[in-house]
C-alpha positions in Angstrom: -2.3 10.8 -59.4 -3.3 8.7 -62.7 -2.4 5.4 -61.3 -4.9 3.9 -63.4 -4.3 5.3 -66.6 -0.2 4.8 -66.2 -0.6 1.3 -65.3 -1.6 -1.7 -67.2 -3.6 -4.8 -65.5 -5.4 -7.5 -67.1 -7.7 -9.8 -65.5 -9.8 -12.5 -66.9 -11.9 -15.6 -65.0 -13.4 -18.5 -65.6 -16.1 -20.1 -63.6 -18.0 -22.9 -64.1 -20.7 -25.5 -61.9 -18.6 -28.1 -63.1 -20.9 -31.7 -62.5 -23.2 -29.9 -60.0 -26.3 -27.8 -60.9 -25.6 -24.7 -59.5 -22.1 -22.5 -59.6 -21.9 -21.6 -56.1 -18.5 -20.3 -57.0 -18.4 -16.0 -57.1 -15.7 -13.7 -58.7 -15.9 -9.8 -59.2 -13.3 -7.1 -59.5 -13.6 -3.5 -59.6 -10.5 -0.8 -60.8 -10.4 2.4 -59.6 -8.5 5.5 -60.6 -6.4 5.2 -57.5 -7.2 1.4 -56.0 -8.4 -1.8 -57.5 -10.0 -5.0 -55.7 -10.4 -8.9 -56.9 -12.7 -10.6 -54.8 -12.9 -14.8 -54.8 -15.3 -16.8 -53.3 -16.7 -20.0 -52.9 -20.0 -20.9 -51.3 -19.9 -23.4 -48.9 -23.7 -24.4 -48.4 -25.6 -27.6 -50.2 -28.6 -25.7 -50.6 -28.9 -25.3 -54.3 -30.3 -21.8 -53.9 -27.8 -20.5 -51.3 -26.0 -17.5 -52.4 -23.6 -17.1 -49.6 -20.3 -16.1 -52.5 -22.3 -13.7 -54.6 -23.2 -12.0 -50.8 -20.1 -11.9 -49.8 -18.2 -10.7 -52.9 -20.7 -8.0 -53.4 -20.5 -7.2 -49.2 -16.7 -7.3 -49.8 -16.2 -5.0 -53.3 -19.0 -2.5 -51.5 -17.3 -1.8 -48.6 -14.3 -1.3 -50.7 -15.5 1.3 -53.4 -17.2 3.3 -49.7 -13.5 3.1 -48.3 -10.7 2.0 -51.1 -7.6 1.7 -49.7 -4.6 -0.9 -49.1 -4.0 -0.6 -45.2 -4.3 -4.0 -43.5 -7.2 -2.5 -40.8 -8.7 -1.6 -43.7 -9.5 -4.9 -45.4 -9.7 -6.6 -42.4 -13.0 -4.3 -41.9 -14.0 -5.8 -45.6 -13.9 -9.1 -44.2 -15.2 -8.8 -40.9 -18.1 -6.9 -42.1 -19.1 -10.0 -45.0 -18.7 -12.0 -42.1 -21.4 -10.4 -40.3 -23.6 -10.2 -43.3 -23.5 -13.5 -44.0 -23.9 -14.9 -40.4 -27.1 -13.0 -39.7 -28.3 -12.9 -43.6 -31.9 -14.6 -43.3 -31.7 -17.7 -45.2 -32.7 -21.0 -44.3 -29.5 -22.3 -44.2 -26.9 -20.9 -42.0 -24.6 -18.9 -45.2 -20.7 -19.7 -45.3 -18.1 -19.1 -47.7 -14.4 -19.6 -48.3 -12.6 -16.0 -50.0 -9.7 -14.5 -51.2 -9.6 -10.9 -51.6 -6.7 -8.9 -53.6 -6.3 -5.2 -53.1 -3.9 -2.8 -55.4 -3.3 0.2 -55.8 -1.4 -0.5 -58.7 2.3 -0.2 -57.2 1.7 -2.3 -54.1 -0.8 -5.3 -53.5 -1.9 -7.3 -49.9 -4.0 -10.1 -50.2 -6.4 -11.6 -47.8 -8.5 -14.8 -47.3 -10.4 -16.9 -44.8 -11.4 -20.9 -45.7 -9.5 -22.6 -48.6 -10.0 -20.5 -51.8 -6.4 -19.7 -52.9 -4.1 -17.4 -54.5 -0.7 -17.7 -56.0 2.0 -14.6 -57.1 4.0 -16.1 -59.9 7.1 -13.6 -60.7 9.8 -14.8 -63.4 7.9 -17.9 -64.0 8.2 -19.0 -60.1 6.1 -18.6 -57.2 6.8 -15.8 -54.9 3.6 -16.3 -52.3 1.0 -18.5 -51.9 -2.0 -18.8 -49.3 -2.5 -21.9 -46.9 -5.4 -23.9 -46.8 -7.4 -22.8 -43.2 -8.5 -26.1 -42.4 -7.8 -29.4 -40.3 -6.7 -31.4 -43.3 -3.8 -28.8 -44.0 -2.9 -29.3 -40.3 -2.9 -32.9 -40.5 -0.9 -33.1 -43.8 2.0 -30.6 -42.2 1.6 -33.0 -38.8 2.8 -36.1 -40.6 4.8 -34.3 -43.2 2.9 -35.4 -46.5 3.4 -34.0 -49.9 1.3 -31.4 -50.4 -1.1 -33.0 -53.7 -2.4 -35.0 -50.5 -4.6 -32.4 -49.7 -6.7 -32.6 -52.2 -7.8 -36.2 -51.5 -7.9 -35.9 -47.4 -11.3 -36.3 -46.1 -10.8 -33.0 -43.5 -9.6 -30.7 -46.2 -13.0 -28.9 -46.5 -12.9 -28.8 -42.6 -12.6 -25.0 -41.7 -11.9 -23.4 -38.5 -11.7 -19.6 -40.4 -14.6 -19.3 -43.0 -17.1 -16.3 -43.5 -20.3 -16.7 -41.9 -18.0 -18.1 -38.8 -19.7 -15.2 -36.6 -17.2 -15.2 -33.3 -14.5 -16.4 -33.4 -13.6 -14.9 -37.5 -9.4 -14.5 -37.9 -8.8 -14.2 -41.5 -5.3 -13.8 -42.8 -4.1 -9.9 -44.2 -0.6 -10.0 -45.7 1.8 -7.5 -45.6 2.1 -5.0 -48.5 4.3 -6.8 -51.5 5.9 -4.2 -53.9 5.3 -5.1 -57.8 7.2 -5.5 -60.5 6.1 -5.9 -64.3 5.4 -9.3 -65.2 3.9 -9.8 -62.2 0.9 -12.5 -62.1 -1.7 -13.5 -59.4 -3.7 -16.7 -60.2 -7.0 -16.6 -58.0 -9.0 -20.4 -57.8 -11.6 -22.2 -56.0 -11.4 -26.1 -54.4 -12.7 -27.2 -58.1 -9.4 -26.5 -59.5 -6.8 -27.4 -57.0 -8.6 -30.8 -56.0 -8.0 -31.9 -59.8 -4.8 -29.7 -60.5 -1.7 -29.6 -58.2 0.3 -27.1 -58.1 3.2 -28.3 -60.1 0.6 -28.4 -63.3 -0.4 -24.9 -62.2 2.9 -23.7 -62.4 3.7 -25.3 -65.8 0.0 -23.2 -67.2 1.3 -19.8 -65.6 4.7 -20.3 -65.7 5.3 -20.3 -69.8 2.2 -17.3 -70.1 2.6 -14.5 -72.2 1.2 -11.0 -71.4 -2.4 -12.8 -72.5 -4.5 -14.0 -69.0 -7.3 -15.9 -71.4 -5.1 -18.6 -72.8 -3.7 -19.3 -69.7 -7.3 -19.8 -68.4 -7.9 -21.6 -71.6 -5.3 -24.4 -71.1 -5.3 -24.5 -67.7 -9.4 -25.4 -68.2 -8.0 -28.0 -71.0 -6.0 -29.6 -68.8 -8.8 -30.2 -66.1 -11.5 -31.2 -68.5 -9.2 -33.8 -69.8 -8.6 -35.5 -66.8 -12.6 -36.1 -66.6 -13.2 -36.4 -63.0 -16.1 -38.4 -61.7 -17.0 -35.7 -59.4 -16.6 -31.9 -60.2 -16.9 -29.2 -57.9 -17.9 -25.1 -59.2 -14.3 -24.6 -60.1 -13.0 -20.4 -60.9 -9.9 -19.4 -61.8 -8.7 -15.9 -62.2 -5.8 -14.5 -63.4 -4.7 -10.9 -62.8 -1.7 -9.8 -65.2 0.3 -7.0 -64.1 1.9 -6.4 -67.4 3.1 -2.8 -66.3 3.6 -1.6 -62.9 2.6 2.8 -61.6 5.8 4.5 -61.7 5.1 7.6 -58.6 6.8 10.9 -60.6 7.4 12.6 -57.3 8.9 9.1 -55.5 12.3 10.3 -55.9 11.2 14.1 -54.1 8.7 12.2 -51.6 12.0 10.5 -51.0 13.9 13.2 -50.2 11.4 14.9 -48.2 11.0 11.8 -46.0 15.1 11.7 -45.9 15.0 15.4 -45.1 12.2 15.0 -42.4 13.9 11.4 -41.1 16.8 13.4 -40.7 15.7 16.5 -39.0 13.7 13.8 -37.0 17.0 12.0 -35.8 18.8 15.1 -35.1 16.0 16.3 -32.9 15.8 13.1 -31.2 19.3 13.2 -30.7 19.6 15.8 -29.4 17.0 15.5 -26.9 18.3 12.6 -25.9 21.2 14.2 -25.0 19.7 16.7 -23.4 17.9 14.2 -21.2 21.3 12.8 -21.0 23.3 15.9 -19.4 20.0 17.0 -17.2 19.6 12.7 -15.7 23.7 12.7 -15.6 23.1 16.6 -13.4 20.8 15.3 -11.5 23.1 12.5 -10.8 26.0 14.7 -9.9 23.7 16.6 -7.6 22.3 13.1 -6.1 25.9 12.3 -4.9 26.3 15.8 -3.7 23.0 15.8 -1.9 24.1 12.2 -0.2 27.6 13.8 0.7 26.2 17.4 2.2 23.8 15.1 4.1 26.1 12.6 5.7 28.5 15.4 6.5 25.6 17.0 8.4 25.1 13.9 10.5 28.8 13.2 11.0 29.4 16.5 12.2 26.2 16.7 14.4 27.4 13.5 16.2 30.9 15.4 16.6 29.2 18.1 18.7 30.6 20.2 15.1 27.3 22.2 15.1 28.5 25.4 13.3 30.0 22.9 10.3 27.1 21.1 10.6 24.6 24.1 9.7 26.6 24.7 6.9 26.3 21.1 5.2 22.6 21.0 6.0 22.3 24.7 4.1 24.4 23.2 1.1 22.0 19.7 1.5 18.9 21.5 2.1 19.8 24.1 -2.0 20.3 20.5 -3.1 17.5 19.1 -2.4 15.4 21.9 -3.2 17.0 21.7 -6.5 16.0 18.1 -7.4 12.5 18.6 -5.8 13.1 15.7 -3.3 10.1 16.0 -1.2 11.5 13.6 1.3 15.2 14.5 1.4 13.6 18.2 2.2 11.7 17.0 4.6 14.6 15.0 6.5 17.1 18.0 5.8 15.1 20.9 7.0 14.2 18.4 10.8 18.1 18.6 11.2 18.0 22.2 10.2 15.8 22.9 12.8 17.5 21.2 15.4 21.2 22.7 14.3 19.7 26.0 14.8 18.1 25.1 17.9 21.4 23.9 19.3 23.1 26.9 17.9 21.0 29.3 19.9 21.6 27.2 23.5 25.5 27.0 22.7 25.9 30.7 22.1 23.8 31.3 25.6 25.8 28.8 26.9 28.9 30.3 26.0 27.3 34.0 27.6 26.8 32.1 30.5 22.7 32.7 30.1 22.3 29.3 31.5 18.7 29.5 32.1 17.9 30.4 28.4 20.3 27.5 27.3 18.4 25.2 29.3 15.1 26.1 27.6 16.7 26.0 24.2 18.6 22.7 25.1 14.7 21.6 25.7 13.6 22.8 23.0 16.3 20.6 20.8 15.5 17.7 22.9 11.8 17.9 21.1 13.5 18.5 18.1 15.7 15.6 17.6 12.9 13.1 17.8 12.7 14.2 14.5 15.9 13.7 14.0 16.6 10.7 14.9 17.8 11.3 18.5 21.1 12.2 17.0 21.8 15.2 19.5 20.1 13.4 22.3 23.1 12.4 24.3 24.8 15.5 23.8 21.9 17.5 25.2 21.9 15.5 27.9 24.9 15.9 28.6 24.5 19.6 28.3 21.3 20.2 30.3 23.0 17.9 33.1 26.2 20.3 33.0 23.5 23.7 33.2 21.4 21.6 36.4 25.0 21.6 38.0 25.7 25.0 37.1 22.3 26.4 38.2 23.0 24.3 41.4 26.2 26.2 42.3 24.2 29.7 42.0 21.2 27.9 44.4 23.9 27.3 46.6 25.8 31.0 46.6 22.3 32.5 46.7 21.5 30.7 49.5 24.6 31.7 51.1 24.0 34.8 50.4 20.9 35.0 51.6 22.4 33.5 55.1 25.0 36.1 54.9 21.7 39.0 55.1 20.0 36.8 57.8 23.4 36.7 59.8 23.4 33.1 60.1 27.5 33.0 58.9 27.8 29.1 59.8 25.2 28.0 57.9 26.2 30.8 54.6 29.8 29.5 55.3 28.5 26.2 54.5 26.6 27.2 51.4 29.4 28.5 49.5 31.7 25.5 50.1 29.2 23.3 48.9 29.2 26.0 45.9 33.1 26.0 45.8 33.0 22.1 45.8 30.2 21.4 43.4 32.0 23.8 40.8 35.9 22.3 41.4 34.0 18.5 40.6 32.1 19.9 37.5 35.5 21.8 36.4 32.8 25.2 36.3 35.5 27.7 37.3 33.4 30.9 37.2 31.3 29.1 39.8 34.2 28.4 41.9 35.5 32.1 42.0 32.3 33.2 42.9 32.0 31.4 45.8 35.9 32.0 46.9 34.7 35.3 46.3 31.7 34.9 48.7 34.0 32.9 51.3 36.2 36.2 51.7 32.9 38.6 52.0 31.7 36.6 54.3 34.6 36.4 56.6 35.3 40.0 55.9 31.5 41.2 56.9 31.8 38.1 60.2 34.5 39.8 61.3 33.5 43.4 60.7 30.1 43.3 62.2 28.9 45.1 65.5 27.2 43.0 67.7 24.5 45.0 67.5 23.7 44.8 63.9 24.5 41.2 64.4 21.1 41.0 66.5 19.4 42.6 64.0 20.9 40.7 61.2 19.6 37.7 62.8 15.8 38.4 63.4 16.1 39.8 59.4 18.3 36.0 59.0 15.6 34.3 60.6 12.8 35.6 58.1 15.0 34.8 54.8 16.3 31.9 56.7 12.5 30.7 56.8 11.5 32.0 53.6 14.4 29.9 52.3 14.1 27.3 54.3 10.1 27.8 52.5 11.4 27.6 49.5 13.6 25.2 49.9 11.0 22.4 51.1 8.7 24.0 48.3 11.6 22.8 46.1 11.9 19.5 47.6 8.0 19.2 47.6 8.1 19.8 43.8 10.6 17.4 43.0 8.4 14.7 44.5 5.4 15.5 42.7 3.7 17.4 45.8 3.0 20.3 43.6 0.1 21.6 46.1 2.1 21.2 49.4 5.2 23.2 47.2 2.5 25.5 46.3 1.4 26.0 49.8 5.6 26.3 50.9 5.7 29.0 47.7 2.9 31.0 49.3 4.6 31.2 52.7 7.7 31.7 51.1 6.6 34.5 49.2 4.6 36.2 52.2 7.6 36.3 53.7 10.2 37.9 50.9 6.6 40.5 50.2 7.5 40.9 54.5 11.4 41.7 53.8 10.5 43.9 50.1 12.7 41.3 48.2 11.1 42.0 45.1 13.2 39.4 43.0 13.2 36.5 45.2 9.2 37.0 45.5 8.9 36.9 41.6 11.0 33.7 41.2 8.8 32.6 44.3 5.7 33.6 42.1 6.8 31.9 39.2 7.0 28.8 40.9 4.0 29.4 42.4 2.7 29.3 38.5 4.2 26.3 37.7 3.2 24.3 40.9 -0.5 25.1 40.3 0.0 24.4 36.8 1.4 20.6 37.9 -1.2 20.6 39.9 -4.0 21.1 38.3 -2.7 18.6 35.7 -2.6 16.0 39.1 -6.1 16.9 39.7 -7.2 16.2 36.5 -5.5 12.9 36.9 -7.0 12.2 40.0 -10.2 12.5 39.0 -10.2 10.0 35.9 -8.7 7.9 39.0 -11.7 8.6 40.5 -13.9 7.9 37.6 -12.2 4.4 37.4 -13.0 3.9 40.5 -16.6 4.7 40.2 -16.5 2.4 37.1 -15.4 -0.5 38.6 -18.1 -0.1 41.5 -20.8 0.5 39.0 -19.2 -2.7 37.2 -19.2 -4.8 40.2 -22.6 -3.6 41.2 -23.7 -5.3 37.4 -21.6 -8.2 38.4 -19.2 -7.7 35.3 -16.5 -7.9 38.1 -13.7 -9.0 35.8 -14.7 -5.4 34.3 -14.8 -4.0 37.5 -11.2 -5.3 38.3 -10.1 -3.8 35.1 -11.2 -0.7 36.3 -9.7 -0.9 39.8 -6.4 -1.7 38.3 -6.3 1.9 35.9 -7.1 3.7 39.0 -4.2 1.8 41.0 -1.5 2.6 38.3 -3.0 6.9 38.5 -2.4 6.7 41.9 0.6 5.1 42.4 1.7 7.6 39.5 0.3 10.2 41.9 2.1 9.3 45.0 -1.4 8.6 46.7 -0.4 6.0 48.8 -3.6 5.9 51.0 -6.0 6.1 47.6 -3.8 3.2 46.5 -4.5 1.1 50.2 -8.3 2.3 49.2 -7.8 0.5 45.8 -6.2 -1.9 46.9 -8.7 -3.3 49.5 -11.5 -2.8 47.0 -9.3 -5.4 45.1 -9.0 -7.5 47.5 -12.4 -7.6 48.8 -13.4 -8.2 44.8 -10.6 -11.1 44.5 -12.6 -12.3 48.0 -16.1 -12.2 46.5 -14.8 -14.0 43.2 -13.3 -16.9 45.4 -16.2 -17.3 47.4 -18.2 -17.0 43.7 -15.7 -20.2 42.5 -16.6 -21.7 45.9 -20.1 -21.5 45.8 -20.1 -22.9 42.4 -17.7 -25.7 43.6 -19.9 -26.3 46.3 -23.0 -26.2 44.8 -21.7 -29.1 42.2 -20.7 -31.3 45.1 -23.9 -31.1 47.0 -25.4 -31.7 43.2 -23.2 -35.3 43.6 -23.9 -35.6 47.2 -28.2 -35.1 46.7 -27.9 -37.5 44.0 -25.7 -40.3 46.5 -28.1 -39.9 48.9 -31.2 -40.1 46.3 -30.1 -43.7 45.8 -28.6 -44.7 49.4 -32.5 -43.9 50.6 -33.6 -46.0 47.7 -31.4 -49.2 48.8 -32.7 -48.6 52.6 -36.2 -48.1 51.8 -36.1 -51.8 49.8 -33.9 -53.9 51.9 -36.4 -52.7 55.2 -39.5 -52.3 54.5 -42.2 -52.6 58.2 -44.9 -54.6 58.7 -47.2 -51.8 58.0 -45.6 -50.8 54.8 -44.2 -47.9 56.0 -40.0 -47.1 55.1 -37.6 -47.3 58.7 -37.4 -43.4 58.1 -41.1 -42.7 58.8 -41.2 -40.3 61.6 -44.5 -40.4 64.2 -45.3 -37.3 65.6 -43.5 -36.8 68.5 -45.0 -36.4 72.2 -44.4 -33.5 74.6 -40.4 -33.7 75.7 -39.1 -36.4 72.8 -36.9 -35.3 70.0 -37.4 -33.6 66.7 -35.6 -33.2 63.7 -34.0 -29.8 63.3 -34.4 -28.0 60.0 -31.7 -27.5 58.2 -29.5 -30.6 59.9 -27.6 -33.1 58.4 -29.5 -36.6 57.9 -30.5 -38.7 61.1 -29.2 -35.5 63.3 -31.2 -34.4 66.4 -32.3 -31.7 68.0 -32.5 -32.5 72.1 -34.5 -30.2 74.1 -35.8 -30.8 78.0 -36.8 -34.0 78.8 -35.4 -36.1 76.1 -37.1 -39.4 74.9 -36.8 -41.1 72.2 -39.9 -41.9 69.9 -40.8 -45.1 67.9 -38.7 -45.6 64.4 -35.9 -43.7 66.1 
């Protein structure tokens, strides 16, 4: 676009070194096609020579032409990279300047400065922005609320904590982009003119100008030369006349495409947000669902409800799934598993597969520790129903098996205790079969020859025995003697192999299995007993006893868990001889420290004695003379002063 050539700007300076020798004062401009820049600055050094302004404009309008534009990042880099310039330019002074920098691009201007160089934006004759001084004075002046021409005369006005050259520490001021109008007009000047001219006589010079910036520099330089200050400092002023203002040709379509794409912007925003909307206010819906499905499933799990509660977890289980709830799945599918669990023992509960159920009621057991032990009281309860169940079938079998031996007291007695456990546990198929076994037997009592009855008895005898086996087998394994079970199991089964009763010898095999199984587990128990055991000897033999007690007291707990009552006397008098040896230990210290008090009450007893008596000869009343055949000697190891009499006793001189 010709901003340029469709725009009209008119700039003109003065700058002058006033009473001093050298102008350290600086002004440049440069106008692009698309961008112009006005750059201001005034040297802060006393070093005639210094040229810190002209360094910094030139750094400033450089970096410009390389990269014009009118973002604020932009000429914050102009400013930032004079800074650096001038704080490592080789000089002999350290280089600093105040500046104030105006960028256009002939439709919209931002200004920027660091130090006290200032710039004013007069539109309609009045004052539409202004900079602020960057120093202590200004801070001062605001502190105590003075009029602002005070500035000019306070002593820390020229006291900068922003200034180029600053190194670290550099924050200069960008403003924000200000739209321009025609008529427009920036004034640009250095301390020289504001310490002489306040702003009131600055706005009366730029207020009444025309579309000319010379005569307002013109009178404005009148009016300060005629005040003929004793001390003048470089004073510039610019002025920058923005008579006529870039009108864009394609604003008003730019416009509309920004309106268009704005609008197309909102409606797709809008729309996803209501999209995001409908799939959060979903997920919601399915949230409450999820929460309802899965406290349904634990409410109906803790009414024994287990075919309702399969179908909650199914409908929880989708949910979850469908909101990706890692966790929720997780918890969902653990009650799953146990609901199916549980569904299998009920329906071989129901078939009367009691065994199976039992397993599967195990099985669930395992499961709801996963669970939260929600089932565990009604599995309990169940597998304590199947034990009484499984009872009343021990009991008819073994009644049975009676009946075969011939032995109809003792089978009579079976099946009532069948008939009696079943009425108690309200098991009613139970109870029929053993009124059913009641009137067999008394049927095949009173039907039988006497002499099958003789032979029924020697076969009674062996099932009797192998029952009887079995039985103490049983009672052997409830009591944690799995090898003496094993060993009833094996006699047991020799005998059913003797009477070719193929199914009791394969449940007697079976627990044959499971004894050596337990065993074998016992055995490995029994030896880390053992190994404790051997650790705390090998302890104690270091003299770690404590250690060796330690030991002592794991293999203790194995055997007591073992039953081993005569490995846990063993242990137990290795204890107590340890506890013995660590008394006697104490003792022997105890001792030892009282002999320690006794030797040294002695020491000086012997000492007293040995002063208060002394013999004509020098020797001490304890000297002993050497003894003649039959007088008495002192034993070693005595007490003090004790004797030894043998044969013949006399008595020898000091005695």
């Amino acid at each position: 676009m010709m901003r340029k050539q469709n725009s009209t700007f008119k700039t003109a300076f003065l700058s002058e070194a006033g009473s001093g020798l050298e102008n350290h004062d600086y002004f440049a401009f440069v106008e692009l096609e698309e961008y112009a820049c006005y750059v201001l600055a005034d040297g802060l050094n006393d070093l005639p020579d210094a040229e810190s302004a002209r360094l910094a404009t030139q750094t400033i309008i450089l970096a410009f032409q390389e990269h014009p534009s009118i973002k604020k990042r932009v000429i914050l880099s102009y400013l930032q990279k004079a800074n650096r310039t001038l704080a490592e330019a080789n000089s002999r002074e350290h280089l600093k300047a105040s500046v104030t920098v105006l960028v256009t691009n002939y439709e919209k201007a931002r200004y920027a400065y660091a130090g006290n160089t200032r710039l004013r934006l007069y539109r309609d004759g009045l004052v539409k922005e202004e900079t602020t001084d960057m120093s202590l004075g200004t801070d001062l002046v605001k502190k105590d609320r003075l009029p602002d021409d005070v500035l000019s005369r306070h002593e820390q006005r020229n006291n900068l904590y922003t200034y180029l050259g600053q190194g670290r520490g550099f924050k200069p001021f960008v403003s924000k982009k200000i739209h321009l109008k025609d008529g427009d007009l920036f004034a640009l000047y250095s301390r020289g003119i504001w310490e002489n001219l306040d702003g009131g006589e600055l706005d009366d010079v730029f207020g009444e100008a025309t579309d000319d910036p010379q005569s307002c520099l013109d009178n404005a330089e009148d009016l300060l030369l005629s005040r003929q200050p004793k001390v003048l400092e470089n004073y510039t002023l610019a002025a920058v006349f923005v008579n006529k203002v870039f009108q864009d040709p394609n604003r008003k379509r730019r416009m509309k495409k920004i309106l268009t794409v704005t609008i197309i912007v909102f409606v797709l925003a809008l729309a996803a947000a209501l999209v995001v909307w409908l799939v959060l206010h979903q997920r919601k819906k399915l949230s409450e669902e999820l929460e309802r499905r899965y406290t349904n499933t634990i409410e109906y799990i803790q009414d024994d409800n287990f075919l309702r509660a399969g179908e909650e977890c199914k409908e929880a289980l989708g949910l979850a799934e469908k909101l990706r709830d890692k966790k929720r799945i997780q918890d969902i599918s653990d009650y799953q598993k146990l609901i199916e669990v549980l569904g299998t023992a009920e329906d071989a509960f129901g078939k009367g597969e009691y065994e199976a159920a039992q397993d599967s009621y195990l099985t669930a057991r395992e499961r709801s520790r996963y669970a939260a032990r929600i089932a565990d009281s009604y599995i309990e309860k169940r597998l304590q129903t199947i034990a009484d169940y499984l009872s009343v079938f021990d009991y008819i079998q073994l009644g049975d098996t009676l009946v075969s031996q011939g032995d109809y007291l003792r089978a009579e007695e079976k099946y009532l205790q069948a008939r009696s456990l079943a009425t108690r546990v309200h098991f009613e198929e139970g109870r029929k079969d053993a009124m059913d076994c009641l009137e067999a037997l008394y049927t095949s009592r009173n039907q039988a020859e006497e002499e099958d009855v003789q032979e029924a008895k020697e076969k009674a005898s062996t099932e009797t025995g192998a029952a009887q086996l079995a039985s103490e087998g049983d009672k052997a394994f409830a009591q944690g003697d799995y090898e003496g079970a094993k060993t009833y199991y094996t006699m047991a089964l020799e005998k059913y192999q003797e009477l070719g009763d193929e199914a009791h010898a394969g449940l007697i095999q079976t627990k044959i299995d499971s004894s050596g199984q337990k065993a074998a587990e016992n055995k490995m128990k029994e030896q880390q007993a053992e190994d404790y055991v051997l650790a705390g000897k090998q302890q104690e033999a270091a003299g770690d006893r404590l250690e060796a007690k330690k030991q002592y007291l794991f293999a203790k707990n194995l055997y007591r868990e073992l039953k081993l009552d005569d490995k846990v006397i063993e242990v137990d008098g290795l204890l107590e001889v340890l506890d013995t040896a660590l008394e006697q230990e104490k003792d022997q210290e105890t001792e030892i420290e009282s002999k320690g008090e006794e030797k040294n009450q002695e020491t000086e007893s012997d000492d007293t004695i040995e002063t208060e008596n002394p013999t004509e000869s020098g020797n001490s009343a304890e000297s002993v003379y050497p003894l003649e055949a039959g007088q008495a000697g002192i034993v070693e190891g005595a007490g003090i002063g004790s004797v030894q009499p043998t044969e013949g006793i006399g008595v020898g001189p000091g005695w």
